[in-house]
N, C-alpha and C positions, 0 to 999 in steps of 0.2 A: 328656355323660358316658355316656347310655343306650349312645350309636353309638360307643364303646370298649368296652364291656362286649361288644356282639354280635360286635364285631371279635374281639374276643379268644376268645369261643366257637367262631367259625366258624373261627378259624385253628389250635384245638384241634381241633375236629371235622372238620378233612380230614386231620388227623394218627391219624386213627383211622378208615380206609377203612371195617374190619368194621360200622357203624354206618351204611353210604352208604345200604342196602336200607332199614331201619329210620327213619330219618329225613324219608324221603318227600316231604310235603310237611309238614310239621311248618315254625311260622314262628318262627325264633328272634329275631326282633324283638319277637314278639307273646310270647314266652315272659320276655325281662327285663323287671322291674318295679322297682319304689321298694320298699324293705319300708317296713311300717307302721311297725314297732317299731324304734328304730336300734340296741337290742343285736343284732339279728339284719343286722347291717352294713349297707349303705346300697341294694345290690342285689341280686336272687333272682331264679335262673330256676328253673324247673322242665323243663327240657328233658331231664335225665336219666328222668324219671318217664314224660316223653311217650314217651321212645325203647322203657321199659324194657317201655310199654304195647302196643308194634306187635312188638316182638324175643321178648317175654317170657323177659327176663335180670333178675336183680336192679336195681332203679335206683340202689341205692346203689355197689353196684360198677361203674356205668357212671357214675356221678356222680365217683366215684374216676380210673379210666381220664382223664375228662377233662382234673381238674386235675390229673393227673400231667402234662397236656400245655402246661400256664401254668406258663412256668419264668422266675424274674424281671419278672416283669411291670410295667410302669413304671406310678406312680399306685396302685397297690393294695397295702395293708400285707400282709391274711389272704385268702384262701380258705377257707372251709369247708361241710362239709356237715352240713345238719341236718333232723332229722326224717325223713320215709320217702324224702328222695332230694334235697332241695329243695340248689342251689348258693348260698351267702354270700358277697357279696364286700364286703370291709370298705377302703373306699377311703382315702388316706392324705392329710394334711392340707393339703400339699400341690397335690393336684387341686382343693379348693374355692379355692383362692387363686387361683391359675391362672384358674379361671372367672372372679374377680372381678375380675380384670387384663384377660381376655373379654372382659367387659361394657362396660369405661370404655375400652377402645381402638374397639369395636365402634358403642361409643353406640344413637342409635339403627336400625343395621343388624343389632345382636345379635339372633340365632337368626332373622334371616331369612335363606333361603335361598338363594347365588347360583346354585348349579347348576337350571335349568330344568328342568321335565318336560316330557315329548314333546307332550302330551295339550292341548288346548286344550280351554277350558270356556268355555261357553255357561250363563250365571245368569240363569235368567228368576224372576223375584220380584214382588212385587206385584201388578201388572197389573189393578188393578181399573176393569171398564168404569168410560169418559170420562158418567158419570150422575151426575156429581154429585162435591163435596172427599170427598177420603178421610177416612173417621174412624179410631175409635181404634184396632179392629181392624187395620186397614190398616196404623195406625204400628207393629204387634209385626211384620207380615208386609216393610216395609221396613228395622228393626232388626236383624231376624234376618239378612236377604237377603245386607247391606251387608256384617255382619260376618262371616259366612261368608265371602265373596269376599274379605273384606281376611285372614282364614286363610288362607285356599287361595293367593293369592299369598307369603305368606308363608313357605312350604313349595314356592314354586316353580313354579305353575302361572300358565299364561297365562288369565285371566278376563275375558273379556266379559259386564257387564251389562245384561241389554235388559232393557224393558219393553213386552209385547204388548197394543198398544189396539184393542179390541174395540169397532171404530166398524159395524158391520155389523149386520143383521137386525133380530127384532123391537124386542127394547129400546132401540135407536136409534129408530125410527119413533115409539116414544112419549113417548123425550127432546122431538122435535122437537115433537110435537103438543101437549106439557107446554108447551114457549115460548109456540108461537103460541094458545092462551089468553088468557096471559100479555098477549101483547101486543094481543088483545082487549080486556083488563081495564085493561088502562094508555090504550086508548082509549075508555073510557066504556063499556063493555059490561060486564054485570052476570054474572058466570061461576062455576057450582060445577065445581067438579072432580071429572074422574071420577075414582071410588074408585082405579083404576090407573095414575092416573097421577103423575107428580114432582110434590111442592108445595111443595118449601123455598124460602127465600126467597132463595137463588142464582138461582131458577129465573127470579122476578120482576128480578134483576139483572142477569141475562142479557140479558132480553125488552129489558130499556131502552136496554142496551149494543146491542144488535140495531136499534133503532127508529134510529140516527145511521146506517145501513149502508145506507139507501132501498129496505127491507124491502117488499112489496108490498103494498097493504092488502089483509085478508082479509074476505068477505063474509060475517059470522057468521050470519044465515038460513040459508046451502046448507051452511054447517059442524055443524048439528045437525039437519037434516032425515033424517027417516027413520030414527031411531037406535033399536036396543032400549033396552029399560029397565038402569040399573046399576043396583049392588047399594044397597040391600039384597032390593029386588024381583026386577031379574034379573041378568044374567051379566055381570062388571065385565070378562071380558078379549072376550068378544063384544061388549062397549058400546065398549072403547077401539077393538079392530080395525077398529071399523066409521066411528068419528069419525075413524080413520086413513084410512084409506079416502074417506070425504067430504073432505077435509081435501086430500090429492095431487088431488082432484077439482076442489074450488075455485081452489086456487094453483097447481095442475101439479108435473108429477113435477120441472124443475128447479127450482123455485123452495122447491120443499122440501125437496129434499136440499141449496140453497146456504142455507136456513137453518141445517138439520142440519150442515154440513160448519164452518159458522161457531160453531155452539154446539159441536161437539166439540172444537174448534179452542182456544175459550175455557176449556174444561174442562181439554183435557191442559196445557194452558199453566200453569193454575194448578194442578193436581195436581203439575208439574214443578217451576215454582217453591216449591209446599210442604215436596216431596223434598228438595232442593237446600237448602234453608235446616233442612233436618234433618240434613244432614251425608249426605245419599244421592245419588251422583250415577251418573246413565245413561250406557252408552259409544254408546246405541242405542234407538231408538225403533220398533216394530213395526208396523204399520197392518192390518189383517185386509183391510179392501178391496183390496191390494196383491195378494194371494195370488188373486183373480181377474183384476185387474188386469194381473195379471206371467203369468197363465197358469199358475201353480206350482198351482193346484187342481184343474183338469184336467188337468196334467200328471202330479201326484203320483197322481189313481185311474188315468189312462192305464196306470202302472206296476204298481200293486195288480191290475188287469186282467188285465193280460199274465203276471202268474204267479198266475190263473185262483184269483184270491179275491173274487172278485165275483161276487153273484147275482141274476139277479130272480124278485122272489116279492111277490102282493100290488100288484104296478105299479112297487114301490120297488126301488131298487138295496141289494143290504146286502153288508157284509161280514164274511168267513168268520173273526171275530175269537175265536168259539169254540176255534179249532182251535189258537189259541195260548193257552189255559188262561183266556177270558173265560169269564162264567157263560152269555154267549149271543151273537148276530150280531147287526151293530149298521147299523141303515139311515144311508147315508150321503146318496143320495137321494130324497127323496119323490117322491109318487106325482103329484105337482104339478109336477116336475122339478128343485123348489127345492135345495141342498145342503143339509145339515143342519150345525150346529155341529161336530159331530164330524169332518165331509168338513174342516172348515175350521181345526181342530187336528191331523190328519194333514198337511193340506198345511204348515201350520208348524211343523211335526217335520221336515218332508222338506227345507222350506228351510235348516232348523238343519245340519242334516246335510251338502247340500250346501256351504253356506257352509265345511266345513271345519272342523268341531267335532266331537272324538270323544266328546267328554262332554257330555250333556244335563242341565244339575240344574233342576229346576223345583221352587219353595217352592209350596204351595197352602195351599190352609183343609183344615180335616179333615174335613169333609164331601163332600170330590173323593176319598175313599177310592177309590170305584169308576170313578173315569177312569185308574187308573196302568195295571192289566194292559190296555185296551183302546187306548190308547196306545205301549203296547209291545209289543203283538201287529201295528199300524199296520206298525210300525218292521221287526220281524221279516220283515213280507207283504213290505215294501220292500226286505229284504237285508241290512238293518242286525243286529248283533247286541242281543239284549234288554238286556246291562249298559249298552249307551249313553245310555238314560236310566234317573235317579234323581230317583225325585220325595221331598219332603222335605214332609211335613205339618204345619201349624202350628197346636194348639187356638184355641179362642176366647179374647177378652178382655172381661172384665167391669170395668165402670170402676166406681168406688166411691169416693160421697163421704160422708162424713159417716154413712156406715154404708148409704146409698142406692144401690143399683143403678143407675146410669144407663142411659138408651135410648139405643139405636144406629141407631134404622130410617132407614134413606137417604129410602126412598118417603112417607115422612111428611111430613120433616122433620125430624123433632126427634129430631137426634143429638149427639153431641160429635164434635165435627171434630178430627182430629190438628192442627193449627193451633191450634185451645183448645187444646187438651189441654199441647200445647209452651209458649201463650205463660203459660200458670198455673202449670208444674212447673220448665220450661226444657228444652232443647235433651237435658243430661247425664244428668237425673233421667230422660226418657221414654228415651233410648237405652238406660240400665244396667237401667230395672225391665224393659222388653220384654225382653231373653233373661237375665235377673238365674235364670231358670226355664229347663228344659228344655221344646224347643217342644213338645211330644208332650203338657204336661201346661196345663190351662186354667191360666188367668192371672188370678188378681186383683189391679187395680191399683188401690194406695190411692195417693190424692192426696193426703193429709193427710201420709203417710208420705214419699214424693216431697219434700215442698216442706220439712220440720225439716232445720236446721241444727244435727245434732246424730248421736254414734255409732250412734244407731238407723238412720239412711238409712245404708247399706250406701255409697254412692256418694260422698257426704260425707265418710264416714271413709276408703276411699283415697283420695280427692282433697288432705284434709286428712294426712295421712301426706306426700305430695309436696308440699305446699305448707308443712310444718314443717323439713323436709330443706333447703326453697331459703329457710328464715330462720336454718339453723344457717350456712348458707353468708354470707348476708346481714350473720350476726355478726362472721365471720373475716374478709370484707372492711372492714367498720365497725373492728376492733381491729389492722389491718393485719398479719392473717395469710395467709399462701398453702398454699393445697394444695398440696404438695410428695408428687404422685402417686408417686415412683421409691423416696423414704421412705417410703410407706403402703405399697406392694408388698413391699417388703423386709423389713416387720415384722407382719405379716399374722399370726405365728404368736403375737405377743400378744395377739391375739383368742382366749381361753381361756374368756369370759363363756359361759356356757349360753345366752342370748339371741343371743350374737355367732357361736355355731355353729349354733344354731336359723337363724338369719337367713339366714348364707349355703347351707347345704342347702338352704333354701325357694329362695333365689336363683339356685343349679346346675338345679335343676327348670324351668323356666323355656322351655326349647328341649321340652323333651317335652310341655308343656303343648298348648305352641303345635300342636305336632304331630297330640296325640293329640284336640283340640279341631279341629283341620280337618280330619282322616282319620272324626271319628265326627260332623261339621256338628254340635258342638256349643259355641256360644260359652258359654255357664253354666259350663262346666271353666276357662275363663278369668275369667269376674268372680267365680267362688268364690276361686278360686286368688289372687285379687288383694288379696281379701278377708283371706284366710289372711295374704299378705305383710304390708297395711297393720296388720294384729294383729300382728305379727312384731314389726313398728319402734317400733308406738307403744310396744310391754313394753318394748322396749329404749333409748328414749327417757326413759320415766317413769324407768327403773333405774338409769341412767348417765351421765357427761356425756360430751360428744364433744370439746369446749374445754377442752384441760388442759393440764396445762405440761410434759408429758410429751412433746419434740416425733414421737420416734417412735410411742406410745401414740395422739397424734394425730389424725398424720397416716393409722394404719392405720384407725384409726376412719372420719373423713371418707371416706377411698376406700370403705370399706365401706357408708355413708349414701349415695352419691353412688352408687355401682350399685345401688342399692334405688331412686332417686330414678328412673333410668335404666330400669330393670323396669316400675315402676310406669309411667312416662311412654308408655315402648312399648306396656304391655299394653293401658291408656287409646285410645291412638292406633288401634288396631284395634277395639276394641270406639266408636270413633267420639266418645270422650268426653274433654275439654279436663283438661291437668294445671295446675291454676291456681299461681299463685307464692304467691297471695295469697290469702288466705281469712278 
């Protein structure tokens, strides 16, 4: 209905050239809205006001001008104008029928897009280094991820979902030396762990799964010899390095990277299957080793190079990231010759790019504030334009039971793992409460609230909304009645209930939701909105019956349950959560 409304403006406003300078770039997509209030009819642009702001003409006489230029306009009863300029348009009964005839031919294809955008996207989410099962935090960052993408298709974009694992550098070396304790300790060796290093008890299930692989035995003598002190005495990341260190010394460099290559191995496996049984699935898996591997890290500073944003200073190679609006230059090489982290997310920016993606969206934690401008300064040195990436930030989550804050520390241990977290709430409760919020604001998730069968859980009450819809239907086949859709279209206009026209306005919204919830990455405009419907049906459920002997009264009713049932099922569907029949 929105993309009528703009239609009809834009073909007013080239009927009035004098207006061409003035309108600029002014977006009249972004200028029609929903009015709040429905005396003030059903849509309002304010484009007169915009114009009237850059021309300095009256907006009311330019508001006038307009609608002088909508003459008969199909679909719309009134025009008017009110207030300092604002356009009214009072849509005719008509048009909502029409949409609801949309929905039940459309099923579920309704207000998704078939025309394509050019633009291919690149959704890189989650990605949290192979150290360990994801926890809770992690399950908001693949909720949000998932459903973003299932938007953004939605509205016609082509989306690739990767996820970048981070098997490289230091935190690797002391996954690996986390095992091989481990498997010290499973052979009779008596081990404290140092303060830095992994100690969940995956870590111990690892070590075991690893001991059937004909692991080498390690000489635990030459594995603690010569070590500083850990904390609380002395330095816990000098105590690990250096057990690192003796550690490739006792077993050798391969025998420790084909531990590590196996314990990563077992990591993303199960991070993938945890995803996957969350309803999150990857088109692509990323390997950071690859990126030297492939030569794409060298390659990519070769390029930063050659258009002379490279420095040395201090021994270290840096780049000139200042100069695209960072707060400073960022060493890419150390003075050791080692790359840095940063050499190693440039180069997989540069991979993204060539693979043929003009759109980069990367979801992060909110504490990478300060990686986005040095990442697209990267991008900029390499010739790409700065909007191709978009990084998308997602607060923290606090899990809450019984009024207790739960821990989340990986390095401990003692976390809740998205896997608890699913198999205590379920699959639907942790998809809807993780973006039930917008990502930008922390998140507390109650569990108690999650798991009621009852109006209070948010998710419950629309589920339960679609699942009373497909027992009204369950009755008409039990009483052997049939939907006789061609009679419900026909008489569409005995829907006169204030419920039954609340219903279907919330029901014509529905395409601009979708829209304006994957134009602004935010799924919350969607499980509110769904919210709003499942309120919609239940007043109109309590109020009325649908089963009457009225056969056109009906039959219009059913078609009208049955696109609400349709709405709900599709919104569900994207947002990654099951429309039960039954409940």
């Amino acid at each position: 209905m929105k993309k009528n409304i703009k239609k009809i403006l834009e073909n007013a406003l080239t009927k009035l050239p004098k207006f061409d300078t003035s309108i600029g770039n002014i977006s009249i997509d972004q200028s029609v809205e929903r009015t709040k209030n429905s005396n003030h009819g059903d849509f309002t642009t304010n484009i007169a006001m915009q114009i009237a702001s850059s021309s300095g003409k009256n907006p009311k006489e330019i508001a006038e001008n307009i609608i002088s230029e909508m003459i008969d306009i199909k679909g719309i009863n009134e025009i008017k104008i009110a207030g300092p300029g604002f356009i009214n348009f009072y849509l005719d009964e008509k048009s909502f029928h029409d949409e609801i005839a949309t929905i039940i031919d459309r099923k579920d294809s309704y207000a998704i897009k078939t025309e394509k955008q050019k633009t291919k996207i690149l959704l890189e989410f989650v990605s949290a280094n192979p150290t360990g099962p994801l926890h809770v935090g992690h399950g908001r960052h693949a909720a949000y991820g998932a459903t973003v993408g299932n938007l953004l298709e939605a509205i016609g974009y082509e989306v690739t979902r990767e996820y970048y694992v981070n098997d490289a550098g230091r935190q690797m070396n002391i996954l690996c030396v986390s095992i091989i304790l481990r498997l010290l300790e499973i052979n009779g060796k008596k081990i404290q762990m140092p303060v830095a290093s992994y100690k969940g008890e995956y870590i111990s299930e690892i070590a075991r799964l690893l001991l059937k692989s004909n692991i080498p035995s390690v000489k635990s003598e030459a594995l603690f010899e010569s070590l500083p002190e850990d904390n609380p005495k002395g330095d816990k990341d000098k105590y690990i390095d250096a057990l690192i260190e003796n550690a490739i010394k006792n077993i050798g460099k391969k025998t420790f990277n084909s531990i590590l290559e196996q314990t990563v191995e077992l990591i993303k496996d199960d991070i993938k299957n945890d995803l996957e049984e969350f309803g999150v699935i990857y088109d692509s898996w990323f390997f950071e080793k690859n990126l030297e591997k492939k030569g794409d890290l060298d390659k990519t500073l070769s390029i930063i190079k050659k258009n002379k944003m490279l420095y040395k200073k201090d021994g270290a190679i840096w780049f000139k990231s200042s100069d695209f609006g960072d707060e400073k230059d960022r060493v890419v090489t150390r003075e050791n010759g080692i790359n840095t982290y940063f050499a190693s997310d440039i180069a997989y920016h540069y991979t993204k790019r060539k693979r043929g993606y003009g759109l980069l969206i990367n979801i992060l934690g909110s504490d990478h504030h300060g990686y986005i401008t040095r990442v697209q300064a990267s991008l900029q040195a390499m010739g790409y334009r700065k909007g191709s990436l978009e990084v998308e930030l997602v607060q923290f989550v606090s899990l809450f039971r019984d009024g207790e804050k739960q821990s989340m520390s990986t390095r401990s241990g003692e976390f809740i793992s998205l896997r608890k977290l699913r198999q205590e709430v379920g699959n639907d409760a942790a998809r809807f409460f993780y973006i039930l919020h917008s990502n930008e604001q922390h998140l507390d998730f109650d569990l108690e609230l999650a798991k009621k069968r009852s109006n209070e859980n948010p998710v419950y009450y629309i589920q339960y909304a679609h699942a009373r819809i497909a027992s009204v239907f369950k009755q008409i086949s039990e009483q052997e009645i049939k939907l006789n859709k061609k009679v419900g279209f026909e008489n569409l206009s005995k829907l006169n209930k204030k419920q039954e026209k609340s219903l279907m306005s919330l029901l014509s919204r529905y395409p601009e939701v979708i829209e304006l919830a994957a134009k602004k990455r935010a799924p919350h405009l969607l499980a509110h909105y769904l919210k709003d419907l499942a309120n919609e049906f239940h007043s109109y459920y309590n109020a009325h019956t649908f089963i009457v002997t009225d056969n056109k009264l009906r039959n219009a009713r059913l078609v009208l349950i049955k696109a609400t049932q349709i709405v709900i099922a599709n919104g569900l569907k994207i947002l990654g959560v099951s429309a039960p029949l039954i409940m």
